[in-house]
N, C-alpha and C positions, 0 to 999 in steps of 0.2 A: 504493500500500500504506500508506506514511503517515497519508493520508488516513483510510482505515480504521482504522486504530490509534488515530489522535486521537478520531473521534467513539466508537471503543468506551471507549476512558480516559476523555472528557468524561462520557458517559453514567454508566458506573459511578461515578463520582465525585459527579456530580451527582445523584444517586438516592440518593446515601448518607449523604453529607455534608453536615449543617445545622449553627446554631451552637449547637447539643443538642449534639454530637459534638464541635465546636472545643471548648468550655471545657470539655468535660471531657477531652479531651488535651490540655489547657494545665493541667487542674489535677493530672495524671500516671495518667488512665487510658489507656494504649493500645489503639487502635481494633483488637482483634484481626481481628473476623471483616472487617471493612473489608481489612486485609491480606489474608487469606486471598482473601479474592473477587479482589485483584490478583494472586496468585499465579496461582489458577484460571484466570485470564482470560489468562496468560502474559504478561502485562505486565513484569515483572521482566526477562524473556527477549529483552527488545526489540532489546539490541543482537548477539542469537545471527545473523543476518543476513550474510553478510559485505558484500552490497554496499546493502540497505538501514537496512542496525542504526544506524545515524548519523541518519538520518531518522525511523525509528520511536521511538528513545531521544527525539529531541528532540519528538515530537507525545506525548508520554506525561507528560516533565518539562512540556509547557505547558499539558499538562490538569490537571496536579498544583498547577500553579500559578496555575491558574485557580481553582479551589475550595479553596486555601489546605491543600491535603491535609497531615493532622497524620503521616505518614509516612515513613520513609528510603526513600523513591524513588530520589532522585539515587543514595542511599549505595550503595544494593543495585546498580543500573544497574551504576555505575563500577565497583565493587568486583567484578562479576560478569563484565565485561569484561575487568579487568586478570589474574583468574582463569583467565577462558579463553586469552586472550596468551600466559601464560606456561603453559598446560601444565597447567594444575591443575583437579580439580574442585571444581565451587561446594556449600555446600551449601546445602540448604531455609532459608527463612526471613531477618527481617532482615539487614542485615551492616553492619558499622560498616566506615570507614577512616581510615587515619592512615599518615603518610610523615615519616622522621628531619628535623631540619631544625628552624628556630628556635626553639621553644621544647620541639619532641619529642627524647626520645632515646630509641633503638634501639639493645640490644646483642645478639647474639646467639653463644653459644658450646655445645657440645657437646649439641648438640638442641633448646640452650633460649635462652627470649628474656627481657630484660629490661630491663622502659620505661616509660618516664613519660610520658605524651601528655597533651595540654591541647586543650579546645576540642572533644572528639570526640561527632561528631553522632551522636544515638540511640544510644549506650554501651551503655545498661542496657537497651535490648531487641536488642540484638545475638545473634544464635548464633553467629557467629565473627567476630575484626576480619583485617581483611587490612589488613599490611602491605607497606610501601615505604619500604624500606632504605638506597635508594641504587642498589645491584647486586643485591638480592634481592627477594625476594617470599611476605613469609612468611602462614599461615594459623595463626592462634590462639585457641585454645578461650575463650571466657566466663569458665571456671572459673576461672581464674588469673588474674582480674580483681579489685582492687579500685575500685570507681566511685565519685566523689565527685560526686555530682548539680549539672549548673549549665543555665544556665538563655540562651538568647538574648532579647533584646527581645521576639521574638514569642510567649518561652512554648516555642519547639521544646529540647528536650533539647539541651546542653554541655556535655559531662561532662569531668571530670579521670581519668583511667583509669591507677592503676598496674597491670601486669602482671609477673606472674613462674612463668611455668611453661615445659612441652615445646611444641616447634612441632608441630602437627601435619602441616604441610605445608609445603616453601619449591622454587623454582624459581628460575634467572634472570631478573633485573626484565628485562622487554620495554622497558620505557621508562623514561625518566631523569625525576626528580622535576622539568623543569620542566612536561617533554608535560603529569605527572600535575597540577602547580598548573594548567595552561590547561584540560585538562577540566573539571576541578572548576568554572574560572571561568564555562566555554561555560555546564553544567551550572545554573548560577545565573543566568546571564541567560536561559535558556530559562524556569526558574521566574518573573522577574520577568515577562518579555514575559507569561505565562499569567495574573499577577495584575494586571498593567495591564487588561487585555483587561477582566475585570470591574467593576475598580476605576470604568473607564470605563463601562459599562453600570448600576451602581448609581448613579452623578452623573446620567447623561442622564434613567436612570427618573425619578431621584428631583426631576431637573426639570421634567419633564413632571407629576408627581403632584401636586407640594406648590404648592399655591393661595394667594397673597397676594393680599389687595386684591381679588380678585372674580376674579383671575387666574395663570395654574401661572407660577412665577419661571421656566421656561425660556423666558417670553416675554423676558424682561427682555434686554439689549443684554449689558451685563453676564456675567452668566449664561451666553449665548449662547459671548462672546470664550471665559470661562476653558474649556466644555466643547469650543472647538476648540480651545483651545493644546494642552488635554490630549489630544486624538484626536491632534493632530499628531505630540505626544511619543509615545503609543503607536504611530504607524504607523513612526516612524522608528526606533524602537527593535526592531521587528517584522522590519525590513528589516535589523540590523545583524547583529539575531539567524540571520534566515534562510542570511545570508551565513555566517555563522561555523560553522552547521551545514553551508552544502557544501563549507566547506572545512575541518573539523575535521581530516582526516588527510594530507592536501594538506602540501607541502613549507614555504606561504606560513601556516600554520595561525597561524600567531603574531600575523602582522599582523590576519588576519579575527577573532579572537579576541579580543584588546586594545581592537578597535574595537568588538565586542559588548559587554563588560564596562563599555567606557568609556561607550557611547550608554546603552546600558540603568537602569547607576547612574543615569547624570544624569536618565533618563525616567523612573525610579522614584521619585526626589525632587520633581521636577515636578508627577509625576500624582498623588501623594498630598498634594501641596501643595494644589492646584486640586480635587481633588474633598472635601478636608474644607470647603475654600472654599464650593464648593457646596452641601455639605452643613449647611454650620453645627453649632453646636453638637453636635445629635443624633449627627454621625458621632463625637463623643469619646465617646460614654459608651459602658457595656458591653453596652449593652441592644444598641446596633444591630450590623449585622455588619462592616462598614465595618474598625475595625480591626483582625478578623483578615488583611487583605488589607494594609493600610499597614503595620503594625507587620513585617510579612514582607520585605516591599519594602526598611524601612528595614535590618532584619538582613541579609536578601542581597544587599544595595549592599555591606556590608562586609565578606563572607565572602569569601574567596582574592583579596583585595584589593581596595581602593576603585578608583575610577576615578582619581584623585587618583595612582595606583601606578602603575595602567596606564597612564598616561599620561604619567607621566616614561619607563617603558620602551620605549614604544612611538616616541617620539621619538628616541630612545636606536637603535633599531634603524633609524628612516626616517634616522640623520643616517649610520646603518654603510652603508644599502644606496643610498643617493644619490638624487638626485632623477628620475633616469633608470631605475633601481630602484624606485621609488615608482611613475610613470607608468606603469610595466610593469607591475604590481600592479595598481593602481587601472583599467585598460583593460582587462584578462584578460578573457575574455568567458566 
């Protein structure tokens, strides 16, 4: 079924999406009817499934990520899961999310919420943000939004979001904000894996085309080395990813997770390292499409932590669970 899902999301995206559409969602048009045709197509709905929604979510965030899709994908997915979890209905259209905690606050009394959120992806085309409280799980209108416009590396929407109005929904949070930080993270290496994937396919093209000397630089030794470091980093990163997807809801989810966020960072630095290499000059300017693909990679290495994070935690958990706990992990079949 997966299967399915990915090549309908590659297809729609790929028929849709040129970088006509990118700069002008980076200069703040949003691609409506591009949304809508995801809506139509039930893509949104991917994690409605209970025993495939994990697998179809993650073939949809790597088609998203593969054509640098200027849309809250991830946001709607997750946000439309933790909706369904907890008992609520979702409604039509984008959805923003945010959970209390470092630099958010969430307060909420006598019907109503009131919060300062920083960093929140697609704000200003949100129809409702879903919160994560701690213990709750609220649903809140647009209206009661003030948005302060900001901006990630790639151009995707950041916004600073105060709100102060009625909830229109709230239920018991199903899960505790860190399940919700490690989705978010699975979530982002699913997008990088999707953008490696091409990043790598525009290097190899672009070796094979471009002719020096009477001959295409993918002959060169050279050339050759960097486009398989990078295939390497995309298949291992491919693998870290796949794992973390079957084990997303799994008891072990943390350790497969950590390991995704951590490979995938380091393969997104890598591959975009190696294929501007490849590319030369041409992949910096704005004419080529190149870096709508790198500039993503470098923003979602940093979003719900670097690997640099995951990586002291991660160690942090293999020194709780002992080495004999680690074997038992890493064997699991």
């Amino acid at each position: 079924m997966s299967d399915l899902v990915f090549d309908t999301a590659d297809r729609l995206f790929g028929d849709a999406i040129d970088k006509a559409l990118l700069d002008a969602a980076e200069a703040g048009t949003f691609p409506t009817a591009l949304w809508q045709s995801v809506e139509q197509t039930g893509l949104v709905e991917a994690f409605a499934d209970a025993e495939t929604g994990v697998a179809d979510a993650a073939a949809v965030l790597r088609a998203a990520g593969r054509h640098a899709a200027p849309l809250p994908i991830a946001e709607t997915l997750l946000a439309r899961r933790l909706l369904q979890r907890a008992g609520l209905d979702a409604p039509e259209g984008p959805l923003a999310i945010a959970a209390s905690g470092d630099a958010n606050r969430i307060e909420v009394a006598a019907g109503r919420v009131s919060a300062t959120l920083r960093g929140v992806a697609w704000a200003g085309q949100a129809r409702a943000f879903v919160l994560l409280t701690g213990d709750r799980v609220l649903l809140v209108a647009p209206a009661s939004a003030t948005i302060e416009a900001g901006r990630n590396l790639a151009g995707e929407p950041r916004d600073t979001v105060v709100l102060d109005g009625p909830v229109l929904a709230e239920a018991a949070a199903p899960i505790d904000l860190e399940r919700w930080r490690r989705e978010n993270a699975w979530a982002r290496s699913l997008l990088m894996q999707g953008a490696m994937e091409t990043t790598l396919e525009i290097a190899a093209t672009y070796a094979n085309d471009r002719v020096q000397f009477g001959r295409p630089i993918g002959k060169q030794q050279s050339i050759q080395h960097q486009l398989a470091l990078m295939a390497e980093e995309v298949a291992a990163a491919s693998v870290a990813a796949r794992l973390a997807t079957e084990r997303l809801d799994a008891e072990d989810a943390f350790l497969a997770v950590a390991a995704a966020k951590i490979r995938c960072g380091e393969a997104a630095g890598k591959a975009a390292e190696y294929a501007h290499q490849v590319l030369g000059a041409i992949g910096f300017t704005h004419e080529h499409h190149l870096h709508h693909l790198t500039r993503r990679l470098w923003s979602w290495r940093d979003e719900y932590g670097h690997e640099g994070e995951w990586s002291i935690a991660l160690g942090r958990e293999v020194a709780r669970i002992g080495g004999a706990g680690l074997w038992s992990w890493l064997t699991k079949a």
